[in-house]
C-alpha positions as CSV (number, residue, x, y, z in Angstrom):
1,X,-3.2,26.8,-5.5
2,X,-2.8,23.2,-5.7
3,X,0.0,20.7,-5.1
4,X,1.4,19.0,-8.4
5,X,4.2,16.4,-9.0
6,X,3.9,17.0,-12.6
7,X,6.2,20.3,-13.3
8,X,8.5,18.8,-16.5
9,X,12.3,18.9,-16.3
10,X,14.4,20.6,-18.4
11,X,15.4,21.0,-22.4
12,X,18.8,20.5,-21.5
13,X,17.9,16.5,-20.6
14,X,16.3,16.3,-24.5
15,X,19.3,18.0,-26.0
16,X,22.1,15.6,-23.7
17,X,20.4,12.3,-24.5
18,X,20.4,13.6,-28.4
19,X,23.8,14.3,-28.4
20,X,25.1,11.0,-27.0
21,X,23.5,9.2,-29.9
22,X,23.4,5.5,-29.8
23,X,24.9,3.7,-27.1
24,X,27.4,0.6,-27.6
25,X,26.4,-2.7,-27.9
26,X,27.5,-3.4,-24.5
27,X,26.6,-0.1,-22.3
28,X,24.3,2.4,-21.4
29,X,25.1,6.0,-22.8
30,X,24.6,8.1,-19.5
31,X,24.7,11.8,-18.4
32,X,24.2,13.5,-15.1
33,X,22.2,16.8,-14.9
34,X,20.4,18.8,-12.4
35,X,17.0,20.0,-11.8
36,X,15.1,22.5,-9.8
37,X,12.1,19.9,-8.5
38,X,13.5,16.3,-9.4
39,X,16.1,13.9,-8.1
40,X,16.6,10.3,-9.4
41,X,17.1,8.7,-12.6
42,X,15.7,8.6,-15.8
43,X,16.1,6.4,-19.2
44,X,15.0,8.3,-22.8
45,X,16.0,7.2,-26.7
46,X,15.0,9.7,-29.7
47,X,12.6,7.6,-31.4
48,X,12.0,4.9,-28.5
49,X,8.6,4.7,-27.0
50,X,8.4,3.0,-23.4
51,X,4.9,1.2,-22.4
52,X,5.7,0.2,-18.8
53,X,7.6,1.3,-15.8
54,X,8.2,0.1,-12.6
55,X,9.8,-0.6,-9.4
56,X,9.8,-0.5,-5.5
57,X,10.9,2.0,-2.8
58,X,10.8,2.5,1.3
59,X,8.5,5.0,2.3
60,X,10.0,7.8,3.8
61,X,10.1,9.8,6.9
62,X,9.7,13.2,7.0
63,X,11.9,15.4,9.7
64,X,9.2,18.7,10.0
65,X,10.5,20.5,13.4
66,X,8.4,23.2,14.2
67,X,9.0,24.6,10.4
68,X,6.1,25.4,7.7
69,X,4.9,23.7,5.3
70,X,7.3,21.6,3.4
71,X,6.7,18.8,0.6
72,X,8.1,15.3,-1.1
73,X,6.7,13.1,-3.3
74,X,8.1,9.8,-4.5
75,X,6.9,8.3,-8.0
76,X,8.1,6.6,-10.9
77,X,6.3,7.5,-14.7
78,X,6.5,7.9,-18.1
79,X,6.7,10.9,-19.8
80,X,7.2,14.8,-19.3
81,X,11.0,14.2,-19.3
82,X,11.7,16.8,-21.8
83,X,10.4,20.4,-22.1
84,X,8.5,19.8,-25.3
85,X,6.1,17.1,-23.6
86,X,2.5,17.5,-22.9
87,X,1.9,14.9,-20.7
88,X,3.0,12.4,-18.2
89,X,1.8,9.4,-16.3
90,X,2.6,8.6,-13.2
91,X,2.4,7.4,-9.7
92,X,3.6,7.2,-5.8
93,X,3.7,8.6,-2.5
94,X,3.7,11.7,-0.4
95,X,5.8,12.9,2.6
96,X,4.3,16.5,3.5
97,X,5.3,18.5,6.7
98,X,2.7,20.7,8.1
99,X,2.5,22.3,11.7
100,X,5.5,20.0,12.1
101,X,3.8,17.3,11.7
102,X,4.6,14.6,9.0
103,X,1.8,13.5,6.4
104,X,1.8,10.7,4.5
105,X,-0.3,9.6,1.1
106,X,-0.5,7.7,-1.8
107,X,-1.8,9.5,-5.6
108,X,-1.2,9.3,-9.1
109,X,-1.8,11.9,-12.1
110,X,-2.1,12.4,-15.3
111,X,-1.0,15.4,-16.5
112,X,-2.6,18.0,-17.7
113,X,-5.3,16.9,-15.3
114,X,-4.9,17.4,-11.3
115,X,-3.5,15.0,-9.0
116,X,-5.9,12.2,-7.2
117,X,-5.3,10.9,-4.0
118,X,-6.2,7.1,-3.8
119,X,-7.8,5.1,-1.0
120,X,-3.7,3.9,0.5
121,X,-2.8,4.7,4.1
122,X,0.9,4.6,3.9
123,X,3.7,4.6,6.6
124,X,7.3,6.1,7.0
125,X,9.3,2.4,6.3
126,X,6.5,0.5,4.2
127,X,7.8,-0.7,1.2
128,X,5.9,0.7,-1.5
129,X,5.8,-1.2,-5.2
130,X,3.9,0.7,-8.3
131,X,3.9,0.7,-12.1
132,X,2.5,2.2,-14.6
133,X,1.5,0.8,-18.2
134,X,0.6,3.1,-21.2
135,X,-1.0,1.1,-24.0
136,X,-2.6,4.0,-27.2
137,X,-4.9,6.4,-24.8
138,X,-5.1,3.5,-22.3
139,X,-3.5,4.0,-18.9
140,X,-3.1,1.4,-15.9
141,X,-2.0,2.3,-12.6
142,X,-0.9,0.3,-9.8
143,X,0.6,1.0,-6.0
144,X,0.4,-1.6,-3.4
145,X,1.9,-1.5,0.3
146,X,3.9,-5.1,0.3
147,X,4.0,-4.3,4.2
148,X,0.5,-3.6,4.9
149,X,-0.8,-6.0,2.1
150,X,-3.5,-3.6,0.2
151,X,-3.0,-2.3,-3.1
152,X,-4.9,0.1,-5.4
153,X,-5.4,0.0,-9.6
154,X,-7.4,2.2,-12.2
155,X,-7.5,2.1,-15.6
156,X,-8.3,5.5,-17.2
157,X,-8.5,7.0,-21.0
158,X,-6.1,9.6,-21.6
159,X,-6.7,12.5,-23.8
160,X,-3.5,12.7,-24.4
161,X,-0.1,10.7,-23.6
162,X,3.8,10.6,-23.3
163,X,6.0,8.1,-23.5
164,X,8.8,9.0,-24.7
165,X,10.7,8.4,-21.2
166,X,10.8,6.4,-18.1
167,X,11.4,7.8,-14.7
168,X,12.0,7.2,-10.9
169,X,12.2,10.5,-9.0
170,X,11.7,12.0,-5.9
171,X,10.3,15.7,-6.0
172,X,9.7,18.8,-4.3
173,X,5.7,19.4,-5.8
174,X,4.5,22.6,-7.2
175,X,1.6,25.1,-6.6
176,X,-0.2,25.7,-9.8
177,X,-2.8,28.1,-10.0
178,X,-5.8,27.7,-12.5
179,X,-4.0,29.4,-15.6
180,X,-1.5,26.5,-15.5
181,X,1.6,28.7,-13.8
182,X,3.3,26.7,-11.4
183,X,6.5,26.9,-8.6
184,X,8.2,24.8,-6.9
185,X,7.3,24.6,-2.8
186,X,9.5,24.2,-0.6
187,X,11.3,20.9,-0.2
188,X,10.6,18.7,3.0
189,X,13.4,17.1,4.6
190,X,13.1,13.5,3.8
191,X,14.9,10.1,4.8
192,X,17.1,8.3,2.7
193,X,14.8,6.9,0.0
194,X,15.8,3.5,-1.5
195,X,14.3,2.6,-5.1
196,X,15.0,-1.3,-6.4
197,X,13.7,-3.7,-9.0
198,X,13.6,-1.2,-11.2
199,X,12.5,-2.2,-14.5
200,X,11.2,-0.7,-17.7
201,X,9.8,-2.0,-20.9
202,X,9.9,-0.5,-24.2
203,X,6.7,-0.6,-26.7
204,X,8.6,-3.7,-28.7
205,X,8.3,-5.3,-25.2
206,X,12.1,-5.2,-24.5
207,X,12.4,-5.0,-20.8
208,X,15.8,-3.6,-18.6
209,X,17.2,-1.9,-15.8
210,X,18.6,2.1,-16.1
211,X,21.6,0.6,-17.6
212,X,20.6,-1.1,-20.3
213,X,22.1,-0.6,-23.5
214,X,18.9,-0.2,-25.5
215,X,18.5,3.5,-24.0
216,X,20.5,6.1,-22.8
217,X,19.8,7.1,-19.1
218,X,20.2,10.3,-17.0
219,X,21.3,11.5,-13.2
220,X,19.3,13.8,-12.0
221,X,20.3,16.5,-9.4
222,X,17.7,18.7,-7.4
223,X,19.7,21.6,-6.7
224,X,17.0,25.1,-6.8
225,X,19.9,27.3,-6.8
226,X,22.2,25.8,-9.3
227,X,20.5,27.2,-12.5
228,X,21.3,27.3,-16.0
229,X,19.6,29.1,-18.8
230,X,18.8,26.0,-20.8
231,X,17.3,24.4,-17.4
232,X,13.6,25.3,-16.6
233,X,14.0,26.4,-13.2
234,X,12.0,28.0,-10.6
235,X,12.5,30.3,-8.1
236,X,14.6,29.4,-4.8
237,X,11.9,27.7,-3.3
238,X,13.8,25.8,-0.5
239,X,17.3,26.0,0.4
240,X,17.7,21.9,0.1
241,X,19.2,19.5,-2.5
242,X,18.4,15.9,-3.4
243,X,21.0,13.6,-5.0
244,X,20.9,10.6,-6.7
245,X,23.4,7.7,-5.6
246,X,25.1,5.5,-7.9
247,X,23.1,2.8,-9.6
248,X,23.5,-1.1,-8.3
249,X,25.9,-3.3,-10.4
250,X,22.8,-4.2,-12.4
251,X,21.6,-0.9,-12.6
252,X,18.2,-1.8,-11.0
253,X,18.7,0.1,-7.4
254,X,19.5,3.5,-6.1
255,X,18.9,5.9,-3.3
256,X,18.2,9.2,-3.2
257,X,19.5,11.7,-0.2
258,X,18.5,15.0,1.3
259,X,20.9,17.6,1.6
260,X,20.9,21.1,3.4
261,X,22.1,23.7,0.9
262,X,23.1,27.1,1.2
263,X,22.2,29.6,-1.8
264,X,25.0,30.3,-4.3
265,X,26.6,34.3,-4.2
């Protein structure tokens, strides 16, 4: 079985964003969902492309205690927002707890293909600044650590793409076996992790924040045991939740916090 930061979200996202239509002039159409793997925000329009995303973020720690193996990953993409998506581009970091010890790396992916882990040592507290740019089958990828001063880029063909949404998330990964099943793993207690300067630019070249009026955007809530049946969940893989804060006044910053949660009856 093999990690993966790639399992999509949910039909209920697509079907929200639909239904809010075009937002006014002057503000963002939002919505606030949850999810069984992701936490953060995201930004979608029916018949809106994106070519670009980006933004920074703190590394975080990872609290493992003498526990098993636990999982994070933090990356922003474009992409797999909605159920009917094939594909997704994206990039970040890893916060993994094994033997109760915390692990840290840097990767991206393009889905369907497996994760890569890139050439990055990364730190609990470095700031971390990535993007990712989608132009046809054409896909750049870029991560630096501002605190260490090294960066990494690739520019790969893609057989196939999505860009049909923009996203800053942290995760809980899956296990996917060779038949393309996949489940969520169990979520790793992570610090606070702060996301800012986030930016993301449309294929007319029209660049905002989460806010902006030119898309609609969406809260998302990693909650495992708060399912719905229009929600692609998973089973309860950890007793843990993840929740987005409010955006900045510009819309360009928010933080995303671990919670302890206890199962529903």
């Amino acid at each position: 079985m093999l990690p993966r930061r790639s399992a999509l979200l949910a039909a209920a996202v697509l079907v929200a964003l639909a239904a809010l239509g075009a937002p006014a002039a002057t503000q963002a159409a939002s919505w606030a969902t949850t999810s069984a793997n992701w936490a953060g925000y995201a930004v979608s329009k029916p018949t809106l492309s994106f070519r670009r995303v980006s933004a920074t973020w703190v590394a975080p720690a990872v609290s493992c205690g003498s526990g098993g193996r636990r999982y994070s990953a933090v990356w922003l993409g474009l992409g797999g927002l909605h159920t009917t998506s094939k594909a997704l581009e994206q990039v970040g970091t890893e916060a993994d707890c094994a033997g109760g010890k915390g692990y840290y790396s840097a990767w991206y992916e393009l889905v369907p293909d497996a994760p890569v882990t890139v050439k990055l040592t990364v730190r609990p507290g470095d700031t971390i600044s990535a993007s990712v740019t989608v132009s046809g089958h054409t896909v750049k990828l870029f991560i630096a650590n501002r605190t260490r001063g090294t960066s990494f880029a690739t520019q790969l063909q893609a057989a196939q793409v999505d860009v049909s949404s923009a996203e800053w998330i942290v995760e809980a990964p899956s296990a996917c076996v060779d038949n393309g099943d996949c489940q969520e793993l169990p979520l790793a207690r992570f610090d606070a992790t702060s996301f800012a300067d986030v930016k993301a630019t449309s294929a007319t070249g029209h660049s905002g924040t989460i806010s902006d009026p030119a898309w609609s955007n969406v809260a998302i809530t990693l909650s495992p045991h708060r399912r719905s049946r229009s929600m692609r969940f998973g089973p309860d893989a950890a007793a843990a939740d993840a929740t987005p804060g409010g955006l900045s006044p510009a819309g360009d910053a928010f933080t995303v916090t671990y919670q302890q949660s206890t199962p529903a009856a």
